[in-house]
N, C-alpha and C positions, 0 to 999 in steps of 0.2 A: 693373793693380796687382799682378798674381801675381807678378811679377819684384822689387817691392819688397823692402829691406832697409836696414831703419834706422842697419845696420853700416857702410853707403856713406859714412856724413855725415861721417867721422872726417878726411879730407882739407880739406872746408869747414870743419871748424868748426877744427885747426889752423890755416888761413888767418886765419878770424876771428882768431884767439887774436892771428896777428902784427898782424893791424888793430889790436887795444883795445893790446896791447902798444907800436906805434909813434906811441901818443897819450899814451904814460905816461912820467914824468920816471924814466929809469934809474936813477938814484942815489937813489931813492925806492922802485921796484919792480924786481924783478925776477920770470924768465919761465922755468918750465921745461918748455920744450916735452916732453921724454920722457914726465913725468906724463899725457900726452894718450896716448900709447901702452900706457902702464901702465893707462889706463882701458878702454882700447879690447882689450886683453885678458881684464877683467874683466867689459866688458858685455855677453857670449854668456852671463857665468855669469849674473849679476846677473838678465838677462831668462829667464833658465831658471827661476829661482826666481819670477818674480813672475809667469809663464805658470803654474808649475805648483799657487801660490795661488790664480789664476783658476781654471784649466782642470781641475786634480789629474788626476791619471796613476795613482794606484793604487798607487805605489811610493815608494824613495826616488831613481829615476833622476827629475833635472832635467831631461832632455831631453826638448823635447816639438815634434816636428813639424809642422808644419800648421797650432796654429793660434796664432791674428795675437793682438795686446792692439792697444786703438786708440792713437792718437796722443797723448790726453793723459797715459795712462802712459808710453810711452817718451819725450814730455819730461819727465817728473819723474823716471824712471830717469835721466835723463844728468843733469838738474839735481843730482839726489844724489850722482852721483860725481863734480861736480865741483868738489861745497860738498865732499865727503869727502877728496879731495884736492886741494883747490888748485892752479893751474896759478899763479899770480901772488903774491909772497911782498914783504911790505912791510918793508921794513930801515929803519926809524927808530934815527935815531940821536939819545939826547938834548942833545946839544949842537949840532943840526940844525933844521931848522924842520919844523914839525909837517908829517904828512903829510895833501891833502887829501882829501875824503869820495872823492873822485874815488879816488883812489889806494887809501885804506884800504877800500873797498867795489868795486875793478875786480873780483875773480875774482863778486861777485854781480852786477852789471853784466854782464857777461861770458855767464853765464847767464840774464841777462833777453835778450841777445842770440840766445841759442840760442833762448828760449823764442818769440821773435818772428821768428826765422828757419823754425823747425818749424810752428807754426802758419799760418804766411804762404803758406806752400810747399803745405798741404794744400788753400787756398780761391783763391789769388793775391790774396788780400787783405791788409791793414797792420792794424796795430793803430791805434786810435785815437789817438795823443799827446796831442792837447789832451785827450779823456774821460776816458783813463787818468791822466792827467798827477795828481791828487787821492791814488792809491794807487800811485802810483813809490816814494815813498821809505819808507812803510812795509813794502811789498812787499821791497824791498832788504833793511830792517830786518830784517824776518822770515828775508830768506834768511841774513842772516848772525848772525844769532842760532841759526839751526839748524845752519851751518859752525862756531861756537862751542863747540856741544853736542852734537855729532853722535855724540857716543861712547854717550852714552842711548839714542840711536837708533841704533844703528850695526847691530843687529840686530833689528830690528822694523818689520815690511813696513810698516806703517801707516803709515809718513811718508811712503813712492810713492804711497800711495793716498790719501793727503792733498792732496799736490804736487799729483796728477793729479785731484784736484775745483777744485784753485787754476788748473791749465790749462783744465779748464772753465770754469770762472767767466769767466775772459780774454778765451776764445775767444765763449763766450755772450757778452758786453756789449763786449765790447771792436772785437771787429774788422769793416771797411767794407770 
């Protein structure tokens, strides 16, 4: 595991982006792949800052080598910048037909994606579906109630280290 870098995933999870993307009605959503690159510059800073709330360094330098945060923070660090910026933008038109929960909730789907792909990866285990099935769409809710409001939060660690007890919780009961 010394070789690991959570930096790697940025190729899978654009893939992913084109999977949820190629199930979505185009004249409904749309996809800005760049936004994935725009985050993938910001998550060396991002993870700087929430190692150096862990770990503290003594300073005001971010950088901090060697040591690791577990898995359930760096899915809530990705889940954050992706409710933060949106990779999938919903164009309702109102003389158009409503858009479905599918469509107006893909970018948090999208991230329940990642969140089932990171966890998965660490045990080669799934998440339950029928167990989970009860807390889907409140969990959505939640996610996109915090893409809503993000700007409350847009500076205050406490919502990675919130996310990152919600990816505990997951991983605790949820996955076989």
């Amino acid at each position: 595991m010394d070789t690991f870098n959570s930096e790697n995933w940025f190729p899978a999870i654009k893939q992913a982006a084109r999977d949820v993307y190629g199930h979505l009605d185009k004249s409904i959503v749309s996809y800005n792949e760049g936004v994935i690159d725009v985050i993938k510059k910001e998550y060396p800073i991002r993870l700087g800052f929430v190692k150096g709330e862990i770990y503290g360094d003594g300073s005001d330098n971010i950088t901090i080598i060697g040591n690791r945060i577990d898995r359930h923070k760096i899915t809530a660090l990705y889940i954050r910048l992706f409710l933060e910026k949106p990779i999938f933008t919903v164009n309702y038109q109102n003389n158009g037909p409503f858009p479905s929960v599918t469509h107006i909730l893909a970018n948090e789907m999208f991230c329940f994606n990642i969140i089932r792909a990171i966890l998965s990866s660490w045990y080669n285990k799934k998440i339950d579906k029928e167990k989970f099935a009860p807390y889907v769409n409140p969990f959505l809710k939640l996610l996109y109630h915090y893409k809503q409001r993000h700007d409350f939060h847009k500076n205050v660690s406490y919502i990675t280290h919130t996310l990152a007890h919600l990816m505990y919780f997951i991983e605790r009961d949820f996955l076989i």
